[in-house]
Structures are given as C-alpha cells and as structure tokens.
N, CA, C and O atoms as a GROMACS GRO file, in nm:
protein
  384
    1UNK      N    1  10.970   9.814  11.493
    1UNK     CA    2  11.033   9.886  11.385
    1UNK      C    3  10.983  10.029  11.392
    1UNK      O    4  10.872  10.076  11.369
    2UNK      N    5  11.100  10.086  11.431
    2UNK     CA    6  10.997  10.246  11.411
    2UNK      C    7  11.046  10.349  11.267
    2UNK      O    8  11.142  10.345  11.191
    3UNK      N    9  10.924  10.439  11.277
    3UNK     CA   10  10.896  10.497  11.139
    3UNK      C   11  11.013  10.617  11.136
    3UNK      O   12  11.018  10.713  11.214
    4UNK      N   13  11.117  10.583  11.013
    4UNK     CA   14  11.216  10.692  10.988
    4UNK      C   15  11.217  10.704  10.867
    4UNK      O   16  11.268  10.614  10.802
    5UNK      N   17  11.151  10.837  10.790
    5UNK     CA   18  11.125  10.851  10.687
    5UNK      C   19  11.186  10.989  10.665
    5UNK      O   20  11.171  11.083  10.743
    6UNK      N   21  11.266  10.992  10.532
    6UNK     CA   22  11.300  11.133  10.473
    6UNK      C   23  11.186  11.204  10.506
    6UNK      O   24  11.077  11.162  10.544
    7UNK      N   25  11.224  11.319  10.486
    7UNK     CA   26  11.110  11.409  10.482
    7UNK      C   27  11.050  11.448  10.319
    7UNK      O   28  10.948  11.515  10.331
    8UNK      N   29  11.079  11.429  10.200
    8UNK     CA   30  11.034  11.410  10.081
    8UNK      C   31  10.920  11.287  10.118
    8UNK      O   32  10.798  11.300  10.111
    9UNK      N   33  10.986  11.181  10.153
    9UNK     CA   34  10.875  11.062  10.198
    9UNK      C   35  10.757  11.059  10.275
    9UNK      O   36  10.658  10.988  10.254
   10UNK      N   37  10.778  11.158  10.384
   10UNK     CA   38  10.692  11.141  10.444
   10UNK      C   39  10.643  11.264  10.412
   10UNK      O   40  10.593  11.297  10.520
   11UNK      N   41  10.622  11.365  10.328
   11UNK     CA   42  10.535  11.418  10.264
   11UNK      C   43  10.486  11.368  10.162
   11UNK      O   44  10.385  11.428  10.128
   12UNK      N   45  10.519  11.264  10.081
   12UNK     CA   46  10.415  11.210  10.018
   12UNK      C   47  10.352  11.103  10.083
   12UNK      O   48  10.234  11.095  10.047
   13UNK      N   49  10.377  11.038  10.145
   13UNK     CA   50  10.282  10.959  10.236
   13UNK      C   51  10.160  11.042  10.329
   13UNK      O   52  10.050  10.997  10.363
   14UNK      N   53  10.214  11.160  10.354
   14UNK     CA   54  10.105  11.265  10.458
   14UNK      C   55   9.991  11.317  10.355
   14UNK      O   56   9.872  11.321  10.387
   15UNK      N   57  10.058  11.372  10.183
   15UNK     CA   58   9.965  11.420  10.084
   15UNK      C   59   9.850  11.306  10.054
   15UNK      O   60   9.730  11.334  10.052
   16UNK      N   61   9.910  11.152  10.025
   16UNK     CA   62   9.839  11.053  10.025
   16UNK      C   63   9.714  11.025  10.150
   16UNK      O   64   9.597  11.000  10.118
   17UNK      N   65   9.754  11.034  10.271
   17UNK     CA   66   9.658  10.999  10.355
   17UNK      C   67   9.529  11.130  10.358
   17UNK      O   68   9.408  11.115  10.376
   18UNK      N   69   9.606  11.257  10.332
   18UNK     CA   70   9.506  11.374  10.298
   18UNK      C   71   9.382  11.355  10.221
   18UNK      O   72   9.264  11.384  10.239
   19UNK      N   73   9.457  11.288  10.119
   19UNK     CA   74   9.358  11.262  10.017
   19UNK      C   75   9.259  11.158  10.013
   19UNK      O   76   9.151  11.160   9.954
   20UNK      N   77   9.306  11.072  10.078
   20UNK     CA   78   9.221  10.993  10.103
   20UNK      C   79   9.090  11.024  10.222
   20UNK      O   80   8.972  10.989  10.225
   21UNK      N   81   9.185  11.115  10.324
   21UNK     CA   82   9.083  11.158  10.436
   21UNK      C   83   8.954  11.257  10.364
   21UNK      O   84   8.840  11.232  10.401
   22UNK      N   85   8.971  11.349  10.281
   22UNK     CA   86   8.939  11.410  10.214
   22UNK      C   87   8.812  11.333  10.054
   22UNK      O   88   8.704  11.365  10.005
   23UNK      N   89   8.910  11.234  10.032
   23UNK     CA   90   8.762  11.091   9.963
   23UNK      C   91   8.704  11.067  10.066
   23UNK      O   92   8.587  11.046  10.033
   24UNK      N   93   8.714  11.057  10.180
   24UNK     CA   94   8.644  10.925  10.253
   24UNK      C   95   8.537  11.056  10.279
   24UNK      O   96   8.416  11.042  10.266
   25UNK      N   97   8.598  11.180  10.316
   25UNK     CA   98   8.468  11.328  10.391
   25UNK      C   99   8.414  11.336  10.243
   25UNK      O  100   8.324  11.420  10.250
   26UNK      N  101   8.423  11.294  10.125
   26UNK     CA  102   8.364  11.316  10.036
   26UNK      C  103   8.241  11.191  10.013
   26UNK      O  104   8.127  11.210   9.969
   27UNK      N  105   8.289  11.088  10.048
   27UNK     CA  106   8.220  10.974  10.054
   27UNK      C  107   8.053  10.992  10.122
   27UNK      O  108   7.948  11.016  10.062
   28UNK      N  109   8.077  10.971  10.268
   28UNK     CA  110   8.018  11.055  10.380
   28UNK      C  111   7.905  11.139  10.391
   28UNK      O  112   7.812  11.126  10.471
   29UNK      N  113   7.926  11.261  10.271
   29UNK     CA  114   7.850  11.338  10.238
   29UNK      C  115   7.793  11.300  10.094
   29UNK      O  116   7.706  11.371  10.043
   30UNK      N  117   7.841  11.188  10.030
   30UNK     CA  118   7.693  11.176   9.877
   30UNK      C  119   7.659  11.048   9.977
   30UNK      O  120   7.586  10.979   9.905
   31UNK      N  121   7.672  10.980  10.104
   31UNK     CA  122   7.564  10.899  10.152
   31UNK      C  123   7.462  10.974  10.220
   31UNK      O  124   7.343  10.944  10.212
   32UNK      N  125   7.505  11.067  10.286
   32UNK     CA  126   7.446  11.148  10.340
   32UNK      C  127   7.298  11.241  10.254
   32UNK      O  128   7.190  11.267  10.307
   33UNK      N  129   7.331  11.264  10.147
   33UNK     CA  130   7.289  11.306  10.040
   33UNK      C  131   7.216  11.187   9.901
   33UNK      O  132   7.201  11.199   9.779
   34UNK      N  133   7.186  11.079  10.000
   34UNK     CA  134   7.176  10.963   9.889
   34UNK      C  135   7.258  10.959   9.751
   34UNK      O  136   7.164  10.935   9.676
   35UNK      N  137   7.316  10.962   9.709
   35UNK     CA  138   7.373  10.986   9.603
   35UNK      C  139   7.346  10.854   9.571
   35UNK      O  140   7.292  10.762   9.632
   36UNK      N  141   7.407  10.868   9.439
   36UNK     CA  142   7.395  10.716   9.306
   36UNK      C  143   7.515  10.616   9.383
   36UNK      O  144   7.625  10.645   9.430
   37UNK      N  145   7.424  10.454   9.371
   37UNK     CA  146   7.556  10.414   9.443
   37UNK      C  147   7.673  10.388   9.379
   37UNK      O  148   7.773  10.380   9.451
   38UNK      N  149   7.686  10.373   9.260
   38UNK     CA  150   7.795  10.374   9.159
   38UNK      C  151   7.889  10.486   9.207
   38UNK      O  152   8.007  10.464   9.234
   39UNK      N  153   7.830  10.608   9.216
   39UNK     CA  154   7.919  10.730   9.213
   39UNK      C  155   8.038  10.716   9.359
   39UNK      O  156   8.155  10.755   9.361
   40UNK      N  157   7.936  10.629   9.506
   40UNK     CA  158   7.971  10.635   9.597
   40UNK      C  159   8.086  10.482   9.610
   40UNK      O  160   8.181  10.485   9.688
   41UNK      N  161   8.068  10.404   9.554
   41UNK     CA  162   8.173  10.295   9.478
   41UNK      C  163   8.261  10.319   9.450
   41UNK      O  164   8.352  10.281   9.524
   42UNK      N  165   8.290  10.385   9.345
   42UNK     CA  166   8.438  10.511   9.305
   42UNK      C  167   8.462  10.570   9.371
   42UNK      O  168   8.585  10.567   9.377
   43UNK      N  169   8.415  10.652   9.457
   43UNK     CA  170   8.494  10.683   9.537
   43UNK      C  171   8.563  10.673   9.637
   43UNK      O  172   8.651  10.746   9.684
   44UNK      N  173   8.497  10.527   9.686
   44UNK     CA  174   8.495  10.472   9.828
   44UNK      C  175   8.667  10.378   9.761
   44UNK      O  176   8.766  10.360   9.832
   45UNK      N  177   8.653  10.341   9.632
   45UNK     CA  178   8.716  10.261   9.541
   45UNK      C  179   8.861  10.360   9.519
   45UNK      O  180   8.964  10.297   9.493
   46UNK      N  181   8.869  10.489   9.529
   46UNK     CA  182   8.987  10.546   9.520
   46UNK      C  183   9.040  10.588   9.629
   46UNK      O  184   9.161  10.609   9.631
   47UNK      N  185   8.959  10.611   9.745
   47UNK     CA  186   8.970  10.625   9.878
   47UNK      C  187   9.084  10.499   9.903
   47UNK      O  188   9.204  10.520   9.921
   48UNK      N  189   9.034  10.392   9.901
   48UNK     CA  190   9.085  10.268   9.925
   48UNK      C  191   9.255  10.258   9.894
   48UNK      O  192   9.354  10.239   9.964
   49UNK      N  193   9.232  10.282   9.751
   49UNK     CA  194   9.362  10.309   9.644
   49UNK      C  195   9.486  10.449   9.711
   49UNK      O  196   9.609  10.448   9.704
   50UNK      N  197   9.427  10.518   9.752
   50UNK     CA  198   9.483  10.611   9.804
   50UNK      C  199   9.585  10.573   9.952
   50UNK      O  200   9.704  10.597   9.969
   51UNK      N  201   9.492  10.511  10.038
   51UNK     CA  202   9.521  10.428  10.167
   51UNK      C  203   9.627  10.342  10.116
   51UNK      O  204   9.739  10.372  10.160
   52UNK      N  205   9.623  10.255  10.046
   52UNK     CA  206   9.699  10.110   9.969
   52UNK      C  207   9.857  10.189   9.944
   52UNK      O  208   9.958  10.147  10.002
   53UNK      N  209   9.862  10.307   9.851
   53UNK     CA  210   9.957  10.346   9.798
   53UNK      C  211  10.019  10.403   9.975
   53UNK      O  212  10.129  10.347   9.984
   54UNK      N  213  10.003  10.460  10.070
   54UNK     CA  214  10.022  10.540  10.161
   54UNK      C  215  10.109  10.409  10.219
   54UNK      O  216  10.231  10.393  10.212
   55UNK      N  217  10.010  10.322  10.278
   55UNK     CA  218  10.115  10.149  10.338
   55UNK      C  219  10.188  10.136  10.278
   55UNK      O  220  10.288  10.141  10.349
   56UNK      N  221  10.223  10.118  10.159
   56UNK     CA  222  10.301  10.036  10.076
   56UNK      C  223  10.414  10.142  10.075
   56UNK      O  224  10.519  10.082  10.053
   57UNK      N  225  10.436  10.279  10.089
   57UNK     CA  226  10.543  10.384  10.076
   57UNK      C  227  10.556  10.393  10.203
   57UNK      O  228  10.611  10.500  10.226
   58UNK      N  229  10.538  10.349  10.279
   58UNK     CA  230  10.573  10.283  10.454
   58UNK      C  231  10.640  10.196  10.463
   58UNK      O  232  10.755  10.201  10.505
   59UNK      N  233  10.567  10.072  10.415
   59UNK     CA  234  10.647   9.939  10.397
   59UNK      C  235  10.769   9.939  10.304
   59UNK      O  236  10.865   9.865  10.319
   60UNK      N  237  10.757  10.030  10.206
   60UNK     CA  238  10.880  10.017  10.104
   60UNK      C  239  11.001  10.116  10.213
   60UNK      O  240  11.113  10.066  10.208
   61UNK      N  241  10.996  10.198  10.271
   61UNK     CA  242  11.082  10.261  10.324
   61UNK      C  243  11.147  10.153  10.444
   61UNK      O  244  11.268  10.136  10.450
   62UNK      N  245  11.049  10.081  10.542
   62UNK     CA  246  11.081   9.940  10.612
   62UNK      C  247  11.158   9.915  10.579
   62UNK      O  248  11.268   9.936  10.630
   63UNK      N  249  11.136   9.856  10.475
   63UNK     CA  250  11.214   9.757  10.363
   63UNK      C  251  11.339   9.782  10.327
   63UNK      O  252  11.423   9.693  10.340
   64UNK      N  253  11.369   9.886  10.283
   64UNK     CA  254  11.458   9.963  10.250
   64UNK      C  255  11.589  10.021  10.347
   64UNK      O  256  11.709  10.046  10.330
   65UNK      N  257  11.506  10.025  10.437
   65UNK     CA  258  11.640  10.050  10.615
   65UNK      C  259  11.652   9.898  10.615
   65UNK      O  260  11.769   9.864  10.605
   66UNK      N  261  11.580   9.814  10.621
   66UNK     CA  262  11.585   9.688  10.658
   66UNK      C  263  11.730   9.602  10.588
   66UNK      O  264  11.819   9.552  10.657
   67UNK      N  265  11.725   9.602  10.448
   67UNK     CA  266  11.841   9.579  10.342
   67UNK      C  267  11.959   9.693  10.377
   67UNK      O  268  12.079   9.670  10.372
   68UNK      N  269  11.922   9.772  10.400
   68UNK     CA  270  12.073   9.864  10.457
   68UNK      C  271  12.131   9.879  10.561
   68UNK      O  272  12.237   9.940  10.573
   69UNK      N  273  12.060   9.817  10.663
   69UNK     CA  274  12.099   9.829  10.804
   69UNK      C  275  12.164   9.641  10.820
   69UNK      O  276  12.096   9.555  10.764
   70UNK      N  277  12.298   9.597  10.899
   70UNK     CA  278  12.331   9.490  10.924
   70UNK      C  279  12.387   9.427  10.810
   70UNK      O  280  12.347   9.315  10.780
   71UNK      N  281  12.484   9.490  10.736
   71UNK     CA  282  12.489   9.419  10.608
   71UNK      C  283  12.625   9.300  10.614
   71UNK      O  284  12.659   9.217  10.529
   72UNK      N  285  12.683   9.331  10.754
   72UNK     CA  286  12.839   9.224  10.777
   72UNK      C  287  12.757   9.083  10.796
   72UNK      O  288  12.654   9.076  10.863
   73UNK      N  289  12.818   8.970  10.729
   73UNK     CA  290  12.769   8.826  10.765
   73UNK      C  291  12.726   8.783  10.902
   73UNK      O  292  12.693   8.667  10.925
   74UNK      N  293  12.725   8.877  10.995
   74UNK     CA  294  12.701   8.855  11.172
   74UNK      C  295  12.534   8.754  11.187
   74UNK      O  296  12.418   8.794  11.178
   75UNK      N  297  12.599   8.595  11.218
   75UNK     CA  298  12.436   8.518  11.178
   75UNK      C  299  12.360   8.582  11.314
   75UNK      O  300  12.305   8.487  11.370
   76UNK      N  301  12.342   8.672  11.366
   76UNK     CA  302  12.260   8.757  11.467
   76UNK      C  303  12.160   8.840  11.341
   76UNK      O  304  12.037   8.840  11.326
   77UNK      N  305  12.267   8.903  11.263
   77UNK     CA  306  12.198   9.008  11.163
   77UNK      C  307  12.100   8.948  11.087
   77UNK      O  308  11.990   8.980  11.041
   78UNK      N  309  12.210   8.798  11.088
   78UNK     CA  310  12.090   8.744  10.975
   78UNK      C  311  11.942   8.727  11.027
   78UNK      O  312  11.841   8.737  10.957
   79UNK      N  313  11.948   8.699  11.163
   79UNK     CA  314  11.826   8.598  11.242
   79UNK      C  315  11.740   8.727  11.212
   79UNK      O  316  11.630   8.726  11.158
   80UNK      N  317  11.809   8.836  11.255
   80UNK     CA  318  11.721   8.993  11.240
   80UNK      C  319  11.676   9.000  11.119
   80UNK      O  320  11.555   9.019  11.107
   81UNK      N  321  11.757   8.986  10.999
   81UNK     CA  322  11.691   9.028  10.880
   81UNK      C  323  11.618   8.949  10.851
   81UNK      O  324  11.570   8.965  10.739
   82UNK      N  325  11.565   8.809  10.941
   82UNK     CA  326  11.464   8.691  10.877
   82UNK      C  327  11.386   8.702  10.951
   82UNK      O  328  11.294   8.622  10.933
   83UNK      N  329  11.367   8.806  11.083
   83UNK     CA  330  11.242   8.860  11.158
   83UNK      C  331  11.215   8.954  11.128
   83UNK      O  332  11.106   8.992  11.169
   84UNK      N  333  11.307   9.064  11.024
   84UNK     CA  334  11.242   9.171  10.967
   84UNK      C  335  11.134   9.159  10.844
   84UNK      O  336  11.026   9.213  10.822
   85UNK      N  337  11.229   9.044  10.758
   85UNK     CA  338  11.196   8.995  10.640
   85UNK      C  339  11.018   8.949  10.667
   85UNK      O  340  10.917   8.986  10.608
   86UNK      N  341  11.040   8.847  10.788
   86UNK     CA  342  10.870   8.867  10.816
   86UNK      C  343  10.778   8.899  10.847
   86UNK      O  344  10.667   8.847  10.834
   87UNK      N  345  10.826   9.035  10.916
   87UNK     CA  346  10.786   9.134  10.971
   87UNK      C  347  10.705   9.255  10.836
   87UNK      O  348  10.625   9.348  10.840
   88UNK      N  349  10.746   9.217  10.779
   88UNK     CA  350  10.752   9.335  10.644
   88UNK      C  351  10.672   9.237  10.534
   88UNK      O  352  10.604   9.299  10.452
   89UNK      N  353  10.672   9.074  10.521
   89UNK     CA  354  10.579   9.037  10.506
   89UNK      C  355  10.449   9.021  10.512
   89UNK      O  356  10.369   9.006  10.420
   90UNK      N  357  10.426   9.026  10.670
   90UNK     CA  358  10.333   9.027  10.733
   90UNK      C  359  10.244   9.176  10.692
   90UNK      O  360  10.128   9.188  10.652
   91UNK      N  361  10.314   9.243  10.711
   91UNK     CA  362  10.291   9.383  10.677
   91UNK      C  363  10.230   9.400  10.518
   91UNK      O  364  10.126   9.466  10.515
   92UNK      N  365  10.264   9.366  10.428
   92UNK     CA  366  10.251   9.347  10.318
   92UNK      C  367  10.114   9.289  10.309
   92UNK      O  368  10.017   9.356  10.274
   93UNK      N  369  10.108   9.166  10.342
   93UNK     CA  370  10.000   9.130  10.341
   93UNK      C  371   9.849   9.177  10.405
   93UNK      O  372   9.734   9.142  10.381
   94UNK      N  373   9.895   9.253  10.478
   94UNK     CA  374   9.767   9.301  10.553
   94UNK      C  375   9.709   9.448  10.433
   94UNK      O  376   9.619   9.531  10.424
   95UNK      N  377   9.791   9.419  10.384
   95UNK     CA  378   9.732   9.582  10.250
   95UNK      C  379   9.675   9.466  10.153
   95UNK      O  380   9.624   9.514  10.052
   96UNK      N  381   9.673   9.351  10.159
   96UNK     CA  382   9.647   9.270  10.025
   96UNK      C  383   9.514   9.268  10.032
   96UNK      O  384   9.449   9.213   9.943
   0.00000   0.00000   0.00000
C-alpha cells in the first residue's frame, strides 16, 4: 500500500512527528540532566501520544483510499478489500 496523502494531511502528520521528535530531544536531555522521573514520564507519555495520533492519520487516510478505490461488485475487488481490510487491521493494531 503506498503512502498518498493530500498535502493538508501530510502536513499534519509531518507537524505531529516534529513534535514528537522534538519531546523525545526534550526527553533525552532532563535524563541527561537527571531530572524528576515524573517530569520525564510526561513527557516520554506525550511523546508517545504524539507518535499514536501521527499512525492513526496514516492509517485513517489507508483506510479511506481503501473504501474509495474498487467500489463495482468485481469479487476480485472484494478479495482486495478483505486483504486491505486486514491489512489496515493489522496496522491498527500495532499502534494499540
């Protein structure tokens, strides 16, 4: 499946991974710096959250060509949309 994303989309998916790259160099440096581990928890904790939202506006775009692409009864399309369908499952689950 390859990645075809508006370009609205894939600037928020690029701002998302920023930010997260940007938690994680923040992370990094209060270990570096011993910091409190609570403080380094949260952040490691929104880092995470940041990553999560980035897959999932990947997978939802998948998803989304997936239901729009092959829509005539052709049982070929179907076999496709039940290897996409688990394809995008699979996918799903690995953010869980």
């Amino acid at each position: 499946m390859e990645l075809a994303m508006a370009a609205e989309e894939l600037k928020t998916v690029v701002n998302r991974l920023r930010r997260a790259q940007g938690q994680i160099a923040g992370v990094i440096k209060m270990i570096e710096e011993g910091r409190d581990c609570e403080e380094v928890v949260t952040q490691l904790a929104a880092a995470s959250r940041a990553l999560d939202k980035a897959g999932f506006a990947v997978i939802a775009t998948g998803l989304q060509r997936c239901l729009t692409e092959n829509p005539d009864g052709d049982p070929a399309a179907a076999l496709d949309r039940e290897q996409m369908r688990a394809r995008l499952e699979k996918l799903f689950l690995s953010l869980a």
